[in-house]
C-alpha positions in Angstrom: 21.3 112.2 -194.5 18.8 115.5 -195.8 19.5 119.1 -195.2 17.2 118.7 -192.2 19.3 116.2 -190.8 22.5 118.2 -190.9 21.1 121.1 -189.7 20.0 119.4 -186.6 23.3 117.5 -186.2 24.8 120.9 -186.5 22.5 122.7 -184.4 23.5 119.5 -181.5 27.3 120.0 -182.0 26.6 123.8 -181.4 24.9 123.2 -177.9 27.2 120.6 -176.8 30.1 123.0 -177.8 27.7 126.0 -175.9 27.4 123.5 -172.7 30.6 122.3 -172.4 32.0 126.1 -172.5 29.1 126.9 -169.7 30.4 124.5 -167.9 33.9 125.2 -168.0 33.2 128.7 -167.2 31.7 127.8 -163.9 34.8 125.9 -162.8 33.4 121.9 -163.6 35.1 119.7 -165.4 34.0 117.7 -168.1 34.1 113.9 -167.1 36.5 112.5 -169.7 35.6 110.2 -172.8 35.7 106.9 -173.6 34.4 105.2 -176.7 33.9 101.6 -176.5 33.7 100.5 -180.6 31.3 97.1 -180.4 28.7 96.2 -177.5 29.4 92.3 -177.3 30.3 91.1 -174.3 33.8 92.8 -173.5 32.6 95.9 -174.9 29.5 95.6 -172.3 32.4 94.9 -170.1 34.8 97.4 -170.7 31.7 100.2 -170.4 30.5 99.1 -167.2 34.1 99.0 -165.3 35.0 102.7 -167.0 31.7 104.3 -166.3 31.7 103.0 -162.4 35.5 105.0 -162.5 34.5 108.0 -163.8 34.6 108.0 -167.1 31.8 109.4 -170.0 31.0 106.0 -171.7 29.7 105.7 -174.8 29.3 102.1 -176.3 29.1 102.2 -180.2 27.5 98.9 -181.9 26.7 98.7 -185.9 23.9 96.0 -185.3 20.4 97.1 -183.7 21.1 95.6 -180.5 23.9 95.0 -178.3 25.2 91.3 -177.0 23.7 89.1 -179.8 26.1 86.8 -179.6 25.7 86.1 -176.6 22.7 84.7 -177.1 24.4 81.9 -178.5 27.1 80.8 -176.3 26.5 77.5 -174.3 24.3 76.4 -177.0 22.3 79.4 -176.2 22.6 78.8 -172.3 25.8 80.6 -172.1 28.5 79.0 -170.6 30.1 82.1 -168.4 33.4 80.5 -167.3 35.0 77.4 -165.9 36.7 76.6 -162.9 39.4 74.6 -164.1 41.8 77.7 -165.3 45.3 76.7 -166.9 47.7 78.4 -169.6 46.7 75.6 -171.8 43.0 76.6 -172.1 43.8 79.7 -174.0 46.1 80.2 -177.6 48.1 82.9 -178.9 51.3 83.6 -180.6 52.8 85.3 -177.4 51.5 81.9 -175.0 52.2 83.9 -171.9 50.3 86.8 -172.7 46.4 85.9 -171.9 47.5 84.8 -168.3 49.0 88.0 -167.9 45.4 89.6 -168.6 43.2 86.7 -166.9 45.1 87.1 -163.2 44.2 90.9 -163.3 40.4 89.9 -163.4 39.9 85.9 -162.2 36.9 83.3 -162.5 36.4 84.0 -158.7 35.9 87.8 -159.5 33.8 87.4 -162.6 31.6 85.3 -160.4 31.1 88.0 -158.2 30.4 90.3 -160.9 27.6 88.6 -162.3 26.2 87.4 -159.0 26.1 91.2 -158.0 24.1 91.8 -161.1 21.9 88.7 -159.5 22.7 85.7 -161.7 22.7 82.7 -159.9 25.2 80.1 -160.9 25.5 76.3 -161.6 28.3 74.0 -161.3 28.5 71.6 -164.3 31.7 70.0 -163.4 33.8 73.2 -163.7 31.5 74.9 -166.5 29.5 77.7 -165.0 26.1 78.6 -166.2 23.1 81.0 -165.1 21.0 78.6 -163.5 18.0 79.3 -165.7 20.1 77.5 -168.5 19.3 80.7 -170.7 21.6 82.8 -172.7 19.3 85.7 -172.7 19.5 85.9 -168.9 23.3 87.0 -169.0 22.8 89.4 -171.8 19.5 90.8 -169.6 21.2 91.7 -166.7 24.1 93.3 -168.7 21.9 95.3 -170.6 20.1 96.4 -167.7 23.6 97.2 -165.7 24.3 99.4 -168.8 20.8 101.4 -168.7 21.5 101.7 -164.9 24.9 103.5 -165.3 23.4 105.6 -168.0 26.2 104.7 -170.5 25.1 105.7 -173.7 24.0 103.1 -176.3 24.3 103.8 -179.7 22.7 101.2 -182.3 23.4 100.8 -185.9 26.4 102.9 -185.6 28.8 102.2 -188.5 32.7 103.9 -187.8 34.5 104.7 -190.6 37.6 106.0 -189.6 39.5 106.6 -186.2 41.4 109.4 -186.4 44.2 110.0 -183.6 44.5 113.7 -182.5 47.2 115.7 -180.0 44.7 115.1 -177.4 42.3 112.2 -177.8 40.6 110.6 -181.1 38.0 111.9 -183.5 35.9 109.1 -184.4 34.0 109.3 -187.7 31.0 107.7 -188.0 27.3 107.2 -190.1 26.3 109.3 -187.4 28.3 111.9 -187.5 31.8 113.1 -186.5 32.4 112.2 -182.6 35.3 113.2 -180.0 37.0 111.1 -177.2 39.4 110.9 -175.1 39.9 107.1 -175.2 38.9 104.5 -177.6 38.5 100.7 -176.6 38.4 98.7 -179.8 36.0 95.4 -178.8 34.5 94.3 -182.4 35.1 91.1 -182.6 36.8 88.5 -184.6 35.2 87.2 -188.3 33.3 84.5 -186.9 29.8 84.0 -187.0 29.4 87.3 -188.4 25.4 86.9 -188.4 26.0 88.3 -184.6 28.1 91.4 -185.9 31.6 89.8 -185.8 32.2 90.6 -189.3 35.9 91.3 -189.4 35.3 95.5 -189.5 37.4 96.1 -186.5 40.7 94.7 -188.4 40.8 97.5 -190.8 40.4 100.1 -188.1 43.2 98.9 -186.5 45.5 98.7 -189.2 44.4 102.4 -189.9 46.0 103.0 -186.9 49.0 101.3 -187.2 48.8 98.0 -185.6 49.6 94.5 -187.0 47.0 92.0 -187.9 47.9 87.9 -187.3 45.2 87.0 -190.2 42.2 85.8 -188.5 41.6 81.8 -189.2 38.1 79.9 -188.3 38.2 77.7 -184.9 36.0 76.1 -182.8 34.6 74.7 -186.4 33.8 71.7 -188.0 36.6 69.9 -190.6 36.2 68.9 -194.2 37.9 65.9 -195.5 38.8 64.3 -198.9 37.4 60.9 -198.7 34.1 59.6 -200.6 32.7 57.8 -197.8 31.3 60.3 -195.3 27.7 60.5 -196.5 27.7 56.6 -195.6 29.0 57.5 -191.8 27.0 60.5 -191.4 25.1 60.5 -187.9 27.9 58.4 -186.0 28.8 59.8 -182.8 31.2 57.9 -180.8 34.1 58.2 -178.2 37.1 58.7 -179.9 40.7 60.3 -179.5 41.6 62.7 -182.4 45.1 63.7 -183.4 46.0 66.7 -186.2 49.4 65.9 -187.9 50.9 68.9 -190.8 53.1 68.4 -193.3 56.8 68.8 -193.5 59.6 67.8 -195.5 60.5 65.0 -197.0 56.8 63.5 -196.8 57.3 63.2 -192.6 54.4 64.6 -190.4 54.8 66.9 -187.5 51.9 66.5 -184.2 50.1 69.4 -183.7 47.3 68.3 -181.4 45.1 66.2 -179.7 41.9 65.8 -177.9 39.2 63.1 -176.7 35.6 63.4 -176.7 32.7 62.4 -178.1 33.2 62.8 -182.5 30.5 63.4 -184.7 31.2 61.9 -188.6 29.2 64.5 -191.0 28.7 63.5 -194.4 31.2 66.3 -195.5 34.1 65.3 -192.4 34.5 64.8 -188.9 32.6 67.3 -186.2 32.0 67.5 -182.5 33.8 68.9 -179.4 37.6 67.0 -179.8 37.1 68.4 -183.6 36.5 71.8 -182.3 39.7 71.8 -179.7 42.2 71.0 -182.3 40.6 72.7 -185.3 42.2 76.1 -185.2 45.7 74.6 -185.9 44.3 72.7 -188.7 43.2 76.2 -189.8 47.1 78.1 -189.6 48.4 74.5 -191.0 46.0 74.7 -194.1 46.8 78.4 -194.4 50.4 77.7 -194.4 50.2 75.5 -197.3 50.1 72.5 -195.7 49.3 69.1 -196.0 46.9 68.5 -193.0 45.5 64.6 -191.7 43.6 63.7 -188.9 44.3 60.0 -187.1 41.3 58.9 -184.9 41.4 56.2 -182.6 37.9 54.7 -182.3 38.7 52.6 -178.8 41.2 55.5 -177.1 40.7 53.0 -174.0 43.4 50.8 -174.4 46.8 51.2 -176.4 48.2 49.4 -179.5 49.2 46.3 -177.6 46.5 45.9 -175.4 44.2 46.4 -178.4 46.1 44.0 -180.2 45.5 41.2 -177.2 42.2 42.1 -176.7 41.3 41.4 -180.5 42.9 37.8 -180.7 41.2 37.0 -177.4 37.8 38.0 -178.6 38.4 36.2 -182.5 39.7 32.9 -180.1 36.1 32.8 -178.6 33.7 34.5 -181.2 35.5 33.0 -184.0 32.5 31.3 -185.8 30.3 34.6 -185.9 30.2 36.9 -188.7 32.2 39.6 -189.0 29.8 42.1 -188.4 28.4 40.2 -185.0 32.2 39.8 -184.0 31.9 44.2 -183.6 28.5 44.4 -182.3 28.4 46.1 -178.6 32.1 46.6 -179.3 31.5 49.4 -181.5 28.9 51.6 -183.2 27.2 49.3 -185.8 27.1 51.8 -188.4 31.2 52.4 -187.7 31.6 48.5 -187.7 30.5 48.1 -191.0 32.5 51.0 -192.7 35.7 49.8 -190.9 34.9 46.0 -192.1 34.7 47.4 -195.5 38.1 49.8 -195.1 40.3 46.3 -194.3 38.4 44.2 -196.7 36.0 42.2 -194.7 32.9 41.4 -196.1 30.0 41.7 -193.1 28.8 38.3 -193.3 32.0 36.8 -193.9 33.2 34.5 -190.4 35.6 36.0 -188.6 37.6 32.4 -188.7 37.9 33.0 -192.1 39.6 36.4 -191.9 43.1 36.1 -192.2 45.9 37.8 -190.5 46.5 40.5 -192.8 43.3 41.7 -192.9 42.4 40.9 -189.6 45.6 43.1 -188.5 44.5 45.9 -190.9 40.5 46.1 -189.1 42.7 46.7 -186.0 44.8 49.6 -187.8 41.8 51.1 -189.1 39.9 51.0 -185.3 42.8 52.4 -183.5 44.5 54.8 -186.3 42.1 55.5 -188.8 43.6 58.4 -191.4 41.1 60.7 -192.7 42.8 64.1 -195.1 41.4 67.1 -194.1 41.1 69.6 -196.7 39.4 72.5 -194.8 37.7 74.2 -192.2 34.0 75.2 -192.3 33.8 78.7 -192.8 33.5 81.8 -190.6 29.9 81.8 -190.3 30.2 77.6 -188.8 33.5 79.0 -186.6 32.5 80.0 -182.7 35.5 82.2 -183.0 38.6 83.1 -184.8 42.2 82.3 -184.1 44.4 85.8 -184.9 43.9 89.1 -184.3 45.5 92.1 -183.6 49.3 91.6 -182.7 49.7 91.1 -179.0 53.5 92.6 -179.1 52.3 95.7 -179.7 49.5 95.3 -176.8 50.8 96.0 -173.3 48.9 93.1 -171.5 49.4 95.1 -168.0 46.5 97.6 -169.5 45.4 96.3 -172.7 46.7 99.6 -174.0 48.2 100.1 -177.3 52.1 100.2 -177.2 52.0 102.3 -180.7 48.9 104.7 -179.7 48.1 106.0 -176.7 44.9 106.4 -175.8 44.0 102.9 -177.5 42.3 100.0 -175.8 41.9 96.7 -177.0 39.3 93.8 -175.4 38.1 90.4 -176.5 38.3 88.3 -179.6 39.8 91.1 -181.9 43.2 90.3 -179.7 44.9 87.5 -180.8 44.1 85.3 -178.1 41.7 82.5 -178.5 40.3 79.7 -176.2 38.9 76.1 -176.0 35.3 74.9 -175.6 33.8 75.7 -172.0 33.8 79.4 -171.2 37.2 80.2 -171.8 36.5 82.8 -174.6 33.5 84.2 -172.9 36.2 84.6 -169.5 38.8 86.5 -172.0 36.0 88.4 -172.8 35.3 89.8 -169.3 39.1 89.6 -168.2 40.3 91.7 -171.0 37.2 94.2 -171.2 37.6 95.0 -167.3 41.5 95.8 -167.6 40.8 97.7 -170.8 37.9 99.7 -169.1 40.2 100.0 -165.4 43.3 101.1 -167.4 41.7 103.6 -169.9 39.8 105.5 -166.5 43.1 105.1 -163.9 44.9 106.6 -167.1 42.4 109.7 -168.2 41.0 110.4 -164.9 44.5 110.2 -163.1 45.6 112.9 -166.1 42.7 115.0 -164.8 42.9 114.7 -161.2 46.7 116.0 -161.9 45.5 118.9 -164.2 43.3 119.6 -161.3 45.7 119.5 -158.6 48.4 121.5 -160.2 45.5 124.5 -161.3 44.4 124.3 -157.6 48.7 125.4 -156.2 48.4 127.9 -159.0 45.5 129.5 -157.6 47.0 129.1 -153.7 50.4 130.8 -154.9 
């Protein structure tokens, strides 16, 4: 910043000091404060419920424009909610804590949020989209929710410090040194940080006090230890996927499940059922554990009917090659790895395949064992498991328990949901109660001042 810069900035701080005295003087009272620290979408949130209570909203954002990521939700067609709601959906360290946020502001209300801001919605089964299929439209009509209220937008706004005061927070930023009288923290988690979830927010809260539950990559792709995956690259099939950790004494505890349709990368296993189950691969690995993943490539029948189903099929097939005994059973390019995992040459008759082997293709079909080493990194990861300690968050408000005055909303909470708009709804449950709270709080603290000045001047 030059000495022209300053000067100005001064100069500004004079007249607001100037206009706020002005004002005082002629019996008004200021509106109070509210900073909103990251303009994703429960920041954008947060703003629009506090500024339509009362409150002076500003919305702080360190990229040049707000709701980026956004734009990439839904495979960039934004996925707003889902209709199917259940304690399941969403993960966290205190498992009753997100439904004690969600109920305050439900599916059925966020519908009529963004209705009222004229998005129409479609019905995929449960998963609610705009109906022009584009990301842009949600973030459009946000944006342009935010102009109308006049809440001030400030880009490219790096905050280096919160500082808690007797009466409200100084907030120092790149852009000089601000006041409030509330703060709502909304910056994010670590993933995808190209959108401006780079992790900053974590040190401002532990500045302030609060623990951090360090934030792990989910909703990301897995790496495994085997050779083989360039070979199965490009498969996608049906499949059920299990996660199993290590624990003593070389046993193997269940950690999850989910079926969908897998993708096989040539550095591990992908798609949606990889996504569901990834973030407890992510604490297990961070834990020092030993982590494996057991897919089962026909999830439609069990063990024993598998088992039938296979003799029946070698009694009448029995003279064609191993490779023709799989085709239209499975995908041709899976067939011919799995041959090759239990020994079976392609071209060899299935007659010939003895029992061993034979009982070792169906193993490998129904329980194939894959090590997973790692996670893809944050910038893979849709969003982060971890976050900022929900014991010390009082889900009623989204208030801090240790400052007061301090708001918390989205994925920088240690809550974190599945694929299909659960993330995006904790986004707008959790920025609406932290936007309600932090105005019934301040502006109930000023209606009182007000009151009790009014019996002063009637006495």
């Amino acid at each position: 910043m030059d000495r022209y810069e300053k000067i100005n900035l001064h100069c500004r701080g004079k007249v607001d000091t100037m206009e706020n005295e002005k004002s005082r003087r002629r019996g008004k009272r200021m509106k109070k404060k509210v900073w909103i620290i990251g303009g994703g979408a429960s920041g954008m949130m947060a703003a629009i419920t506090a500024v339509k209570e009362g409150m002076d909203v500003t919305i702080a954002e360190h990229m040049d424009r707000v709701g980026k990521k956004i734009l990439s939700t839904g495979n960039g067609r934004c996925n707003l909610t889902n209709l199917h709601q259940d304690a399941r959906c969403y993960r966290s360290n205190q498992p009753d804590f997100p439904g004690r946020v969600l109920k305050q502001f439900s599916v059925d209300e966020t519908i009529s949020f963004f209705e009222d801001l004229g998005i129409v919605m479609k019905d995929r089964n449960g998963y609610l989209y705009p109906n022009s299929d584009q990301a842009s439209s949600v973030l459009d009509v946000l944006r342009d929710e935010v102009e109308r209220r006049k809440i001030r937008v400030l880009l490219n706004c790096q905050i280096k410090e919160i500082r808690k005061k007797k009466d409200g927070f100084q907030i120092v930023t790149d852009q000089g040194v601000k006041e409030a009288d509330a703060v709502v923290l909304a910056t994010g988690s670590k993933a995808a940080p190209v959108t401006g979830s780079d992790g900053s927010g974590y040190r401002l809260v532990e500045s302030l006090g609060h623990s951090v539950i360090s934030p792990l990559p989910a909703l990301v792709q897995l790496r495994c230890a085997e050779k083989h995956y360039k070979q199965l690259s490009g498969i996608r099939t049906d499949a059920r996927v299990e996660i199993y950790s290590s624990v003593k004494n070389g046993a193997w505890n269940f950690e999850a499940e989910d079926r969908g349709e897998v993708q096989l990368t040539d550095y591990g296993i992908s798609g949606i059922p990889v996504f569901q189950v990834s973030r407890y691969v992510a604490v297990a690995l961070h834990n020092k554990k030993k982590v494996k993943a057991v897919i089962d490539f026909f999830p439609q029948l069990d063990m024993e009917e598998m088992k039938i189903m296979m003799a029946e099929r070698k009694r009448r097939l029995g003279g064609r090659s191993a490779e023709g005994f799989l085709t239209g059973m499975l995908n041709k390019k899976l067939a011919l790895a799995l041959l090759k995992l239990s020994g079976i040459a392609a071209a060899e008759p299935v007659e010939a395949v003895d029992q061993k082997r034979f009982q070792r293709l169906i193993q490998v079909i129904k329980q194939y064992e894959t090590v997973v080493i790692a996670t893809n990194p944050y910038e893979n990861a849709q969003i982060c498991c971890g976050g900022v300690d929900t014991r010390q968050i009082d889900p009623a408000t989204m208030e801090s328990k240790l400052v007061k005055g301090l708001y918390f909303a989205g994925e920088i909470v240690d809550v974190d949901g599945i694929c299909g708009g659960y993330n995006l709804q904790w986004a707008w449950s959790s920025g609406y109660v932290a936007g309600r709270s932090c105005a019934a709080q301040h502006c109930k603290t000023e209606k009182k001042k007000g009151n009790r000045k009014e019996t002063d001047n009637q006495i």
